[in-house]
C-alpha positions in Angstrom: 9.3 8.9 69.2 9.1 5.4 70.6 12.9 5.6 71.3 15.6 7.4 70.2 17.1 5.3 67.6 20.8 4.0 67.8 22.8 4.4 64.7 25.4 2.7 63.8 28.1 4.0 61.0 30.7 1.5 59.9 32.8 2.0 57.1 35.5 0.0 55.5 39.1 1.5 54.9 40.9 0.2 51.6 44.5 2.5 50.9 43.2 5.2 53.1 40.2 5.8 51.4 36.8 5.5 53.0 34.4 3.7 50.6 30.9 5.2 50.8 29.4 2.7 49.1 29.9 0.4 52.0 28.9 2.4 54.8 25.9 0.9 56.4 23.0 2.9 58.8 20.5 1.0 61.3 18.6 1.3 63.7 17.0 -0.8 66.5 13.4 -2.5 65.7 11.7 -2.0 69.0 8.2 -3.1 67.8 6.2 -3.9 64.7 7.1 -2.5 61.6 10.0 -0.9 63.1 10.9 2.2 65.4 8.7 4.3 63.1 6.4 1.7 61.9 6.8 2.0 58.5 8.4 -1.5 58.0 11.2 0.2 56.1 14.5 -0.4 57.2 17.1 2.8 56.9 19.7 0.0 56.0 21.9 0.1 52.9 24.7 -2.2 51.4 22.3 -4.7 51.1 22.5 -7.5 48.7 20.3 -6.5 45.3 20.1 -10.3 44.2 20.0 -13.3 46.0 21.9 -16.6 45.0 20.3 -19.9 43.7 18.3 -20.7 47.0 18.2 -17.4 48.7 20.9 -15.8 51.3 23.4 -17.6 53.1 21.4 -19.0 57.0 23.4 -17.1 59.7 21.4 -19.2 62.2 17.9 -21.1 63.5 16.3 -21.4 66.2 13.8 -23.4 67.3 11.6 -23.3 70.4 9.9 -19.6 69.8 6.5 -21.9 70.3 3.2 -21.1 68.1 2.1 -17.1 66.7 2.4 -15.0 63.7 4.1 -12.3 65.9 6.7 -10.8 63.7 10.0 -9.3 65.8 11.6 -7.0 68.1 15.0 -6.2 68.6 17.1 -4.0 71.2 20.5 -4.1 72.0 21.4 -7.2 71.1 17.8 -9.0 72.1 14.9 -10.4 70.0 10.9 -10.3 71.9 8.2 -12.4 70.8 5.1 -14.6 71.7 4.9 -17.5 71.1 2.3 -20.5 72.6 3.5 -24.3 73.1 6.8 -23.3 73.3 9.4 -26.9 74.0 10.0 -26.3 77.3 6.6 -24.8 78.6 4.0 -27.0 79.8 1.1 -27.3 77.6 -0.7 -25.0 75.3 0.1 -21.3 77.2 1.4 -18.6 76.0 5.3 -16.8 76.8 6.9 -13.3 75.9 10.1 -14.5 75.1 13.6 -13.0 75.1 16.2 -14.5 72.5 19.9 -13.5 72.4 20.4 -11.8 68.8 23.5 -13.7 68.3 22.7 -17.3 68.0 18.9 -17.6 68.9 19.4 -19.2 71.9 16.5 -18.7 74.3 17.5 -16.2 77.2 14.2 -16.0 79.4 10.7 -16.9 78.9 7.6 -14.9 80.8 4.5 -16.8 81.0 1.7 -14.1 79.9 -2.1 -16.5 80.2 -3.3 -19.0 78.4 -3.1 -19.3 74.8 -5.6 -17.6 72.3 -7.8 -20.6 70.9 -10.9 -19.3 69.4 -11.7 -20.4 65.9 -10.0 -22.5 63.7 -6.5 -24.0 64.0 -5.0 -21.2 61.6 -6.7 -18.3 63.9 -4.8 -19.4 67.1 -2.2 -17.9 68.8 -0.6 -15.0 69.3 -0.1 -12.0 66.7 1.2 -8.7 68.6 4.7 -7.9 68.3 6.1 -6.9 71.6 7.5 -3.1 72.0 10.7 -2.5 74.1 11.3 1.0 75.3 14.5 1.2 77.2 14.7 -1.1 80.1 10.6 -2.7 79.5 9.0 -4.7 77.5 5.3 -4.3 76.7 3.5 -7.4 75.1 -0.3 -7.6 74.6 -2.0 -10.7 73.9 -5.3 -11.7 71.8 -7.7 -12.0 75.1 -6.4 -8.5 75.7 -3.9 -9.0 78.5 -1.4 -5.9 78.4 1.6 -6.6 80.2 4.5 -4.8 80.8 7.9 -6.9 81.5 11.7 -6.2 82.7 14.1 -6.5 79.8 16.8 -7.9 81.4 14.5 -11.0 83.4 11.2 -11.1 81.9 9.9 -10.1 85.7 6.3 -8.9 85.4 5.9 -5.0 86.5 2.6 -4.5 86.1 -0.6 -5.9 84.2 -4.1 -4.5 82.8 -6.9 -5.9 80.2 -8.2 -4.1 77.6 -11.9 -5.6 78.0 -11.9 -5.8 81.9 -10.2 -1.9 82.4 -11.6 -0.3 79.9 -14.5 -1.8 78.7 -13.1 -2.1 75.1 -14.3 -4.6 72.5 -13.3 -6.2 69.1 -14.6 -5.4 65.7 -14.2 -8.7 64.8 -13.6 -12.3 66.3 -9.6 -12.9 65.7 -8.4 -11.2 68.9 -6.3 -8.2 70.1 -3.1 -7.9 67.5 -2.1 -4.3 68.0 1.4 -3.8 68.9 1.3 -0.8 71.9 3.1 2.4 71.2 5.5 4.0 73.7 5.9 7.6 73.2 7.7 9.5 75.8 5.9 8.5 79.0 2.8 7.3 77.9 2.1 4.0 76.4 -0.9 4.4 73.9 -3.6 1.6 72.6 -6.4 1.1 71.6 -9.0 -1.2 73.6 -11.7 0.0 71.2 -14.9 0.5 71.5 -17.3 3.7 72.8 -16.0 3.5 75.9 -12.4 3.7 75.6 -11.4 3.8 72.1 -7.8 4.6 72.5 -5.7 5.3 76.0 -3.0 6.6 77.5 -1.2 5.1 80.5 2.2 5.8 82.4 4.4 3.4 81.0 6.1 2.9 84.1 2.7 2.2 86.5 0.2 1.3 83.9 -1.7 4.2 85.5 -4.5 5.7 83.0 -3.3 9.4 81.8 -6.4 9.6 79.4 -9.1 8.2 77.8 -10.1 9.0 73.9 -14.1 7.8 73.0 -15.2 8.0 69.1 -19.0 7.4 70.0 -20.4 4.4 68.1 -16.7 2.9 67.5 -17.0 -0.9 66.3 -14.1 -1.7 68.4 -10.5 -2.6 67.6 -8.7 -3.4 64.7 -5.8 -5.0 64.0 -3.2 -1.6 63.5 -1.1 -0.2 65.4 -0.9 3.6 66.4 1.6 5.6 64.5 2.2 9.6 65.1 2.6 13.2 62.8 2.8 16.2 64.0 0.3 18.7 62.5 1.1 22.9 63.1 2.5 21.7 66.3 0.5 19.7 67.7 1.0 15.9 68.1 -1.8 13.4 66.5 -2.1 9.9 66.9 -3.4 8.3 64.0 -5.3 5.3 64.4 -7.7 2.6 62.6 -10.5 0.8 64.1 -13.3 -1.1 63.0 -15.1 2.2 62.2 -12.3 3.4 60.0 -9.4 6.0 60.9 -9.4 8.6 63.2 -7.1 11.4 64.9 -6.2 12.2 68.9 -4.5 14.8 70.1 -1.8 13.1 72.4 -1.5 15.8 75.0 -4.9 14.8 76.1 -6.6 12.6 74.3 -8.9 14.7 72.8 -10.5 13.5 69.2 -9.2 15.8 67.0 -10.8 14.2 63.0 -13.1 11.0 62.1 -12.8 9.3 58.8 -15.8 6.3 59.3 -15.7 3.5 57.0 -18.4 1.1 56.3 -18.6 -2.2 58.4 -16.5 -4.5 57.3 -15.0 -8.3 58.2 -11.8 -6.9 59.7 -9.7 -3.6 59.8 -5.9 -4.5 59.8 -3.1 -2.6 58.3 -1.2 0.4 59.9 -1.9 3.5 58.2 1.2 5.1 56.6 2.3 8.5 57.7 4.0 11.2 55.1 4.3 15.0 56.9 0.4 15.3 56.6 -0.7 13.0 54.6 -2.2 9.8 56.0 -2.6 7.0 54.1 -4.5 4.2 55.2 -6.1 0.3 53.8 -8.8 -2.4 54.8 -9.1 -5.4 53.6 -12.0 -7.7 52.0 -12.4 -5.4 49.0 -12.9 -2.3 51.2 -9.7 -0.3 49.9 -7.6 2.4 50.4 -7.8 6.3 51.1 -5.8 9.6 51.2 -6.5 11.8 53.9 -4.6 15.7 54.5 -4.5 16.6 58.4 -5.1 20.4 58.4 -4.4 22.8 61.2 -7.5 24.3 62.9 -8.1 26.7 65.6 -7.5 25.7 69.4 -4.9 23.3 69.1 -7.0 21.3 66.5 -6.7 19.1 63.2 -9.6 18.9 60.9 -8.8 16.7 57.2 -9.4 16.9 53.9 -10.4 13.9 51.3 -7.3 13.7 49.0 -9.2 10.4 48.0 -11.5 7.8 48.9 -11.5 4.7 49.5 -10.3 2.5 46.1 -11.5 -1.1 45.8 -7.7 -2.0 43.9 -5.8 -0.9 47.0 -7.1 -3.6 49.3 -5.2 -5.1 51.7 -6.1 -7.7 54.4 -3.4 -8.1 57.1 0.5 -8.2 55.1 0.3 -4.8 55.1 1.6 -1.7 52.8 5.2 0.4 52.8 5.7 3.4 51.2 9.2 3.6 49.1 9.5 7.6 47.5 6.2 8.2 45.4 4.8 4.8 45.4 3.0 2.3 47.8 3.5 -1.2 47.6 1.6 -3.9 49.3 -0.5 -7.4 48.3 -4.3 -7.2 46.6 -5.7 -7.8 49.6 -4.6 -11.4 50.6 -3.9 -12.8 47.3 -0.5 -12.8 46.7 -0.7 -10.7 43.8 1.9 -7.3 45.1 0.9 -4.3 43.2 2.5 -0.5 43.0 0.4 2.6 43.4 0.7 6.3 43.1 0.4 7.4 46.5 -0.8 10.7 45.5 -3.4 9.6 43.3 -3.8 5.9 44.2 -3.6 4.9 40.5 -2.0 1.4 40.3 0.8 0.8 38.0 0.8 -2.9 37.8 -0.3 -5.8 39.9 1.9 -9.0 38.9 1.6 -12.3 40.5 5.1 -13.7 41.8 6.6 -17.1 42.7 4.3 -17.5 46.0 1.3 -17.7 46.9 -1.2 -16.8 49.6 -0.7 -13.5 51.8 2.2 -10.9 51.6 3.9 -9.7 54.4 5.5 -7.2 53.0 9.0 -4.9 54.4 11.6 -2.9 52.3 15.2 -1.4 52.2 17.6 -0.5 50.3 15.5 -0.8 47.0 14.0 -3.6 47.4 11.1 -5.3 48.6 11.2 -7.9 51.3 7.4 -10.5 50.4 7.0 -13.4 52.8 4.3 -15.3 51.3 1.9 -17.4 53.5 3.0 -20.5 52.1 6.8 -20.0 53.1 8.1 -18.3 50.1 10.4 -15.6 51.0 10.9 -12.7 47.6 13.3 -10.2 47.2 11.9 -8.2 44.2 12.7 -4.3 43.2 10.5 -1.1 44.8 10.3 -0.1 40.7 7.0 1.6 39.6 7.8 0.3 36.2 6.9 -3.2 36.9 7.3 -6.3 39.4 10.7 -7.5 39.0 12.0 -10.7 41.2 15.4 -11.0 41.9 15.8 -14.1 44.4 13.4 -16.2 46.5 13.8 -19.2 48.8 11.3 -21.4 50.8 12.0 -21.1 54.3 12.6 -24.1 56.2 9.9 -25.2 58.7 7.1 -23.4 56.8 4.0 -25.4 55.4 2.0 -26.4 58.6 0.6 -23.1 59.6 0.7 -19.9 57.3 3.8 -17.6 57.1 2.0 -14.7 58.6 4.8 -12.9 60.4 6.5 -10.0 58.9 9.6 -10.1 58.4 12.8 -7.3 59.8 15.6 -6.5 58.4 18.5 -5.4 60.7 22.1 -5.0 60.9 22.7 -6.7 57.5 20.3 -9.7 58.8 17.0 -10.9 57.3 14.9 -12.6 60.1 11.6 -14.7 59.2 9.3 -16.2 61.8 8.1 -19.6 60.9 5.7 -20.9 63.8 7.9 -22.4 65.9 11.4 -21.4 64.5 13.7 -17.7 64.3 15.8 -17.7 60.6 18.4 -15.5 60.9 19.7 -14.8 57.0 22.9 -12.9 56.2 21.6 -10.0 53.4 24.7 -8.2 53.5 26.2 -7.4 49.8 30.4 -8.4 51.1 31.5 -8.6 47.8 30.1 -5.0 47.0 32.0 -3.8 50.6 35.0 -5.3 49.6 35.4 -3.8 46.0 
């Protein structure tokens, strides 16, 4: 595990009764998609329906500078990147530190200069910071992986992806890979057939192993999650040469799935017991894979399915709710649901957005930030797409909305360029019957 995840049960007391229905579970979000990168919260009591307008605004903040970086948070702390923040001088780029209560701005680490390749829309950062007790790990698009104090944003210690390891891109749109932390390794990917993925003391930055799939593109745009296969550990992975498998003891490469080339690799494969399922984008599709025990300590897999054209998905990504997967039709803002087992599609329905989904779920519902600013709350039903509140969130329009959203402790929060929201999504009335 990344860390070990703080619970919190409150529940409310009416005539000396305890009302179940109001008891509420979460846990910390210490990097993308969550502590175990599913993007789905563990939170209930939520509301089912938002009012005329969306959810009430608990608070903004500006000042979180340029990025698509969607949010950490830990003990009462949000982490981001963000480039031209107000108060830095000009374009670089900062990890930043925010106090969950208001937004207000509580250090800012300068990490390089800002990523500028490409057109205006491409810039700036993408990688979700990861906090594992008392550090901070942010990488940035030229590869800069650099590991922070929590409490001051003081540097600890620094490496590159391309200069260390000799790793490379698939594509042209930077490093976006949030890092995992998994006891006392830190794991990424620097891609490539040198170093496709690596494991380094996440106290020194020291290199534990090295894992090489020869002929690897380079990196994607995932980020690592984990299973556990007849015992042994496996870190599942996508690159631009399609998904693979390393034993995390060592680093040994345990399975190969290769996809053909294509413009860019991006969403984080979803993990079910041994199942992986895992998407790419520009038409290329999705695929069921079965990790199998072998001899030696190893993993072999077994095609459930291929890949399928209909489950494409660019960059918003896919959750798994029970059964089904639900995610966008690659990036054009048309969600659709999906046997997981099968990867037959149910139905594809275009909502009130439009461009990219960035897509996170709880309590029944599904959470669809749409690149133009249109936040959804719709039902995770198989039987069809149902919509059941939607706002536009302020300070969206200039740049896409390409951040993912969180959802924690009763709290919706949205990353629009250079603003935090913070939304209440708790359902009072509901906790107060």
């Amino acid at each position: 595990m990344m860390l070990k995840p703080s619970y919190l049960i409150s529940s409310m007391l009416l005539t000396g009764v305890t009302l179940l229905n109001a008891v509420t579970t979460f846990a910390d979000w210490p990097s993308f998609r969550g502590s175990d990168r599913t993007a789905v919260s563990r939170e209930t009591g939520l509301l089912k329906e938002w009012p005329a307008g969306g959810p009430p605004l608990a608070w903004k903040a500006e000042g979180s500078g340029r990025g698509y970086t969607s949010l950490a948070i830990v003990k009462g702390r949000i982490f981001l990147l963000g480039d031209s923040i107000t108060e830095g001088e000009g374009t670089d780029e900062y990890l930043l530190c925010l106090d969950l209560r208001d937004g207000k701005r509580l250090w800012a680490a300068k990490t390089g200069p800002a990523w500028k390749e490409g057109q205006s829309n491409w810039q700036s950062s993408r990688s979700t910071p990861t906090v594992d007790e008392d550090q901070v790990y942010a990488l940035t698009a030229i590869g800069d992986l650099i590991c922070c104090h929590v409490e001051s944003g003081k540097e600890v210690w620094r490496k590159n992806l391309k200069t260390d390891f000799g790793g490379n891109k698939a594509d042209m749109w930077g490093y976006s890979e949030s890092v995992l932390v998994d006891g006392k390794q830190l794991v990424c990917t620097p891609g490539g057939g040198k170093a496709t993925m690596v494991a380094l003391d996440k106290t020194t930055g020291a290199t534990l192993w090295s894992s090489v799939r020869e002929g690897d593109r380079g990196a994607g745009h995932a980020s690592i999650v984990t299973a556990e296969i007849g015992g042994v550990r496996v870190y599942v992975q996508t690159t631009g040469s399609g998904v693979l498998g390393v034993r995390a003891s060592d680093g040994k490469l345990l399975w190969s799935y290769p996809i053909d080339k294509t413009t860019a690799v991006a969403p984080t494969p979803i993990i079910r017991d041994d199942l992986v399922f895992f998407a790419a984008g520009y038409k290329r599709g999705g695929a069921l894979l079965k990790q199998i025990p072998a001899e030696n300590q190893g993993v072999t897999i077994q095609e459930v399915y291929g890949l399928k054209p209909e489950l494409s998905n660019k960059h918003g990504g896919i959750v798994r709710v029970g059964e089904h997967v639900f995610g966008d039709s690659d990036d054009g803002g048309i969600p659709f649901c999906a046997e997981m087992a099968t990867g037959n599609v149910l139905w594809r329905k275009r909502g009130s957005g439009n461009g990219s989904i960035a897509m996170a779920a709880a309590d029944g519902r599904l959470y669809l930030h749409y690149a133009n600013g249109t936040m959804v709350l719709a039902k995770a039903d198989p039987a069809d797409f149902v919509e059941v509140g939607s706002f536009s969130a302020p300070g969206s329009g200039e740049r896409p909305s390409w951040a993912h959203p969180v959802i924690y402790d009763g709290k919706l929060y949205l990353r629009e360029n250079n603003t935090v929201l913070c939304y209440d999504i708790r359902d009072r009335a509901a906790a107060a019957k």
